[in-house]
TORVOVEX-699076 format. One record per residue (C-alpha): residue number from 1; x, y, z. Coordinates in Angstrom, 2 decimals, decimal comma. Layout:
BEGIN
[NUM [X Y Z]] ...
END
This chain:
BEGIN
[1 [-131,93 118,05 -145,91]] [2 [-131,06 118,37 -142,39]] [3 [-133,93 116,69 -140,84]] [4 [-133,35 113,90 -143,51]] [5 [-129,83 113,28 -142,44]] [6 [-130,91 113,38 -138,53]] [7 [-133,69 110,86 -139,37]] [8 [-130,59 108,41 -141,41]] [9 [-128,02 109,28 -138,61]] [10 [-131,36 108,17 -135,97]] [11 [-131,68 104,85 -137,91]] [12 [-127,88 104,01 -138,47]] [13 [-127,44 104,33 -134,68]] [14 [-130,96 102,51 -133,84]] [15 [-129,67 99,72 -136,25]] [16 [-126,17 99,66 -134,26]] [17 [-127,70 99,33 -130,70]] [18 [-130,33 96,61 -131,77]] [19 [-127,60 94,27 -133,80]] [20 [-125,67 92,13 -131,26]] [21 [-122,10 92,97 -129,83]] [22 [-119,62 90,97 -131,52]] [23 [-117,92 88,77 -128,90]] [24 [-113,74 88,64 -128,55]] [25 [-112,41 85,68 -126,90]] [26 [-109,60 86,16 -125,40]] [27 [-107,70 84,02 -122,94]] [28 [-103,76 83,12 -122,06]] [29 [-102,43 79,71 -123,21]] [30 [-99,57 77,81 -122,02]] [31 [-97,32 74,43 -123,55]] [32 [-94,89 72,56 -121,78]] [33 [-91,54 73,69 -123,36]] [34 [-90,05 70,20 -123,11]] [35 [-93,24 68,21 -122,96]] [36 [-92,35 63,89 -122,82]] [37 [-91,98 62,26 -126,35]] [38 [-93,86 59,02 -125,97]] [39 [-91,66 57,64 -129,05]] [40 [-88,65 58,14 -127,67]] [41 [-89,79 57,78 -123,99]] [42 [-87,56 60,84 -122,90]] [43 [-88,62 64,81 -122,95]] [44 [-88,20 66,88 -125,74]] [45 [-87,42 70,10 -126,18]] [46 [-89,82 72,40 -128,05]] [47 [-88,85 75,19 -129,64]] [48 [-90,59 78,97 -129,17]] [49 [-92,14 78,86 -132,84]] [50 [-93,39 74,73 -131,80]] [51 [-94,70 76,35 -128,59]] [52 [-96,77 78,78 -130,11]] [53 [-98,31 76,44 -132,60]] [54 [-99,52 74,23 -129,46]] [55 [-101,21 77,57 -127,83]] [56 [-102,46 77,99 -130,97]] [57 [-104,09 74,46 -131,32]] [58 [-104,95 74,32 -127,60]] [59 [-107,29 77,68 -128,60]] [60 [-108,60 76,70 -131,51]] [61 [-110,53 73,39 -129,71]] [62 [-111,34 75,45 -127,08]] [63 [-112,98 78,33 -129,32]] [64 [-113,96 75,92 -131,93]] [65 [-115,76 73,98 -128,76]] [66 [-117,58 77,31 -127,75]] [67 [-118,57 78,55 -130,93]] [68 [-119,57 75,39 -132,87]] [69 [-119,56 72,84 -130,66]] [70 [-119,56 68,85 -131,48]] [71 [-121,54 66,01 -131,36]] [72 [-121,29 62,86 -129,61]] [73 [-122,02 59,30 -129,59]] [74 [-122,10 57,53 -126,04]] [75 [-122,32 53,55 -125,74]] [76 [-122,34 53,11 -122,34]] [77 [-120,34 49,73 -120,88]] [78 [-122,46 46,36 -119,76]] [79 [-120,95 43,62 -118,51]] [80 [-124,12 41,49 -118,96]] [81 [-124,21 42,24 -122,44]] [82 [-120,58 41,97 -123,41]] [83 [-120,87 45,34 -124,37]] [84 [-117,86 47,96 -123,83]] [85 [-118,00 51,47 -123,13]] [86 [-117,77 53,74 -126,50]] [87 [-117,37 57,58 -126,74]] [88 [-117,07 59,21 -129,98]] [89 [-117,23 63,44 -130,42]] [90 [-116,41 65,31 -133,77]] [91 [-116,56 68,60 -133,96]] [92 [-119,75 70,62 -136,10]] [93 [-116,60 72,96 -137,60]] [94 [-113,37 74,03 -136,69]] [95 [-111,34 77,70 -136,60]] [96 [-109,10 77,14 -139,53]] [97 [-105,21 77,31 -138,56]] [98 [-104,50 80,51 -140,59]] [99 [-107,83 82,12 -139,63]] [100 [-107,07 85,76 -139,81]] [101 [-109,29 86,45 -137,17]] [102 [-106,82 84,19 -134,17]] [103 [-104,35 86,79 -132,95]] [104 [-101,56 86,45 -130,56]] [105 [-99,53 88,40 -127,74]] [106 [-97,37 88,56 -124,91]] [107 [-95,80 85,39 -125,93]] [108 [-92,84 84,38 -123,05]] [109 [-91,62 82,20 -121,50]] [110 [-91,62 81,20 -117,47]] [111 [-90,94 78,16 -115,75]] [112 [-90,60 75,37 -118,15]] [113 [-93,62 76,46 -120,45]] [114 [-94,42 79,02 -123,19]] [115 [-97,48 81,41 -122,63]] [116 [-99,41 83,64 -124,81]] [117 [-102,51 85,35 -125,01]] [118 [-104,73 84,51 -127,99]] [119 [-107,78 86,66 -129,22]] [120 [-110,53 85,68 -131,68]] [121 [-112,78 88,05 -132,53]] [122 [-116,37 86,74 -133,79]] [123 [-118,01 87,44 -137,06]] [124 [-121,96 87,56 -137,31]] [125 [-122,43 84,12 -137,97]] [126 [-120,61 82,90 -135,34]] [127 [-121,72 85,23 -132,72]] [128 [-125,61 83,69 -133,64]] [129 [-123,98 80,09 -133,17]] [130 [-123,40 81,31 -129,74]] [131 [-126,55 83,09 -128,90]] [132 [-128,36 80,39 -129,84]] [133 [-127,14 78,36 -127,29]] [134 [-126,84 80,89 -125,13]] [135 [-130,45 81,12 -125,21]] [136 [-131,07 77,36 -125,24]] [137 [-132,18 77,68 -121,34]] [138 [-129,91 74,45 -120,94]] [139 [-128,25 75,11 -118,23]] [140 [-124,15 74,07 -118,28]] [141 [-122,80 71,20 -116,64]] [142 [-119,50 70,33 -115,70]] [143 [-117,06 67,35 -115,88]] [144 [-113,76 66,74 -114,93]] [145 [-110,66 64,99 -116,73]] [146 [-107,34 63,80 -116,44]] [147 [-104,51 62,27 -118,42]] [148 [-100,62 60,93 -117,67]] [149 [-98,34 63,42 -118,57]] [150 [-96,38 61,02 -120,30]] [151 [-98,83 60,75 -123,40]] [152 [-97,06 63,78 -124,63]] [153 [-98,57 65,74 -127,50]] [154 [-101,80 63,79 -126,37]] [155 [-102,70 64,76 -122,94]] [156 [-104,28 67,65 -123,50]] [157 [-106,89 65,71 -125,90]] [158 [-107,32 63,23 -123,83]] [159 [-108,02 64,89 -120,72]] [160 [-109,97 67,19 -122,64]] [161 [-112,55 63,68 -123,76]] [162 [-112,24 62,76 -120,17]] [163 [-113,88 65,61 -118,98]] [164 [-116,45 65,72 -122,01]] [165 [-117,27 61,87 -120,90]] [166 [-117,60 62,80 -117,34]] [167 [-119,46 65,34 -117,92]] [168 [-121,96 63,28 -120,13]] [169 [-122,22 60,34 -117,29]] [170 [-123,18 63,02 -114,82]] [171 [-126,10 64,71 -116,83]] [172 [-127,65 61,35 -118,04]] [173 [-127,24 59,90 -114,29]] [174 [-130,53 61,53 -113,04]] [175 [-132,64 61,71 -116,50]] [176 [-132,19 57,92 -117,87]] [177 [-133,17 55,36 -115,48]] [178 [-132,37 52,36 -117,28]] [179 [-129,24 51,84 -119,14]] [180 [-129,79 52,87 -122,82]] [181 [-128,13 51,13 -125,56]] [182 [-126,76 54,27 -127,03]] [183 [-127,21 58,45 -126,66]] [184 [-126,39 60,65 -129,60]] [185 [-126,48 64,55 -128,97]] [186 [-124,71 67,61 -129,15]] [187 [-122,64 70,08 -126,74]] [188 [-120,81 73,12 -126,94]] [189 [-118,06 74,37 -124,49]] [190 [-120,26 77,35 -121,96]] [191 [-116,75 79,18 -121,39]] [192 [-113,23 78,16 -121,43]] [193 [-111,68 75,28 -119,32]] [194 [-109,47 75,29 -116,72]] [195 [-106,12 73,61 -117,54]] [196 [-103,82 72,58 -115,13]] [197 [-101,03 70,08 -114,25]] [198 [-100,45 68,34 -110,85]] [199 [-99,04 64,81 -109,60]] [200 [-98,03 64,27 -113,10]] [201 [-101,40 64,45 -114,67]] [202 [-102,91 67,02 -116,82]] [203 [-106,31 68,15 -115,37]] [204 [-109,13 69,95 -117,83]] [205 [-112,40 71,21 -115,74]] [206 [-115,13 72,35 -118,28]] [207 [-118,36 73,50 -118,31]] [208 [-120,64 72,37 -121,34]] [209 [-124,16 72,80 -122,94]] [210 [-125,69 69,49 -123,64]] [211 [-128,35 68,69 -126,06]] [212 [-130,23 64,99 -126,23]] [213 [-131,07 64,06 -129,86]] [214 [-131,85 60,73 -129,60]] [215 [-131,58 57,61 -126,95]] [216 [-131,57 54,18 -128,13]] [217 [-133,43 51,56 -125,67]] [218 [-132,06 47,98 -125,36]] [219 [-136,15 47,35 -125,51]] [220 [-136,70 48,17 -128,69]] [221 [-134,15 45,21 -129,67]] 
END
């Protein structure tokens, strides 16, 4: 019986160092406690429970972004062609707002915004999302975004696209020679972005894993 229950105790611990570490993200948010109301066209004061539902939204693209990803649909612009410049991303799946696994700490307050930690801890499936393009061999590139302050409950978004979009133009710039009519594909978030404000702007920096699925040539027109 003894050398039985060594040989299960050997497996159950062989088993546990050959299955995958579960990952935690974990990172500290911030919202602008009276962020500008573009309805009204003055600030507006949030309150701490509105302020932790914006951290909370704020982590949930960015961890939906790393563990899922989304795909994307560029058009690029040509004047020739009377064609303007389209960019569409949706995400593959999204952490649900009452996902029991998004936890949060530390919340305070300091110099006109609201902070808090937020942790969200991986289950299987997810954490094989993530390995898989962790083991893509793509390597990450990075774009950069901005938007006016004064869009209000929609900067963060759409500096966030900015930077998506920038990134996008900078990847294709060396592998498609000649403008294509459209590029569909997918990309996940390689870590977290940096978030910051300054000269009235709100600035997103990401890193991203890019995937080409298919590019459409104005040739075959």
């Amino acid at each position: 019986m003894d050398s039985r229950r060594l040989s299960l105790a050997a497996c159950f611990l062989l088993c546990a160092f050959l299955l995958p570490a579960q990952e935690t993200l974990r990172n500290e948010f911030w919202a602008q406690m009276e962020p500008y109301d573009a309805s009204s066209g003055v600030p507006k004061s949030r309150s701490p429970a509105e302020g932790l539902a914006v951290i909370l939204s704020t982590a949930r693209t960015c961890y939906s972004g790393m563990i899922y990803g989304w795909t994307f649909l560029y058009v690029p612009s040509d004047a020739t062609r009377r064609i303007a410049e389209r960019f569409e991303i949706v995400p593959m799946a999204e952490i649900p707002p009452d996902d029991p696994g998004l936890e949060t700490s530390e919340f305070r307050s300091s110099a006109g915004r609201y902070y808090a930690w937020v942790d969200y801890r991986l289950d299987p499936r997810q954490q094989a999302r993530r390995d898989s393009w962790d083991s893509s061999g793509t390597p990450p590139s990075q774009g950069i975004g901005r938007a006016n302050l004064l869009s209000g409950e929609a900067a963060f978004g759409e500096a966030f696209s900015a930077a998506t979009r920038d990134m996008i133009r900078a990847y294709l710039r060396p592998v498609v020679l000649n403008k294509p009519r459209s590029i569909r594909g997918s990309l996940e978030l390689e870590k977290l972005p940096e978030i910051g404000v300054a000269s009235g702007e709100v600035l997103v920096q990401a890193r991203f894993r890019i995937r080409i699925d298919e590019i459409e040539s104005y040739s075959l027109y």
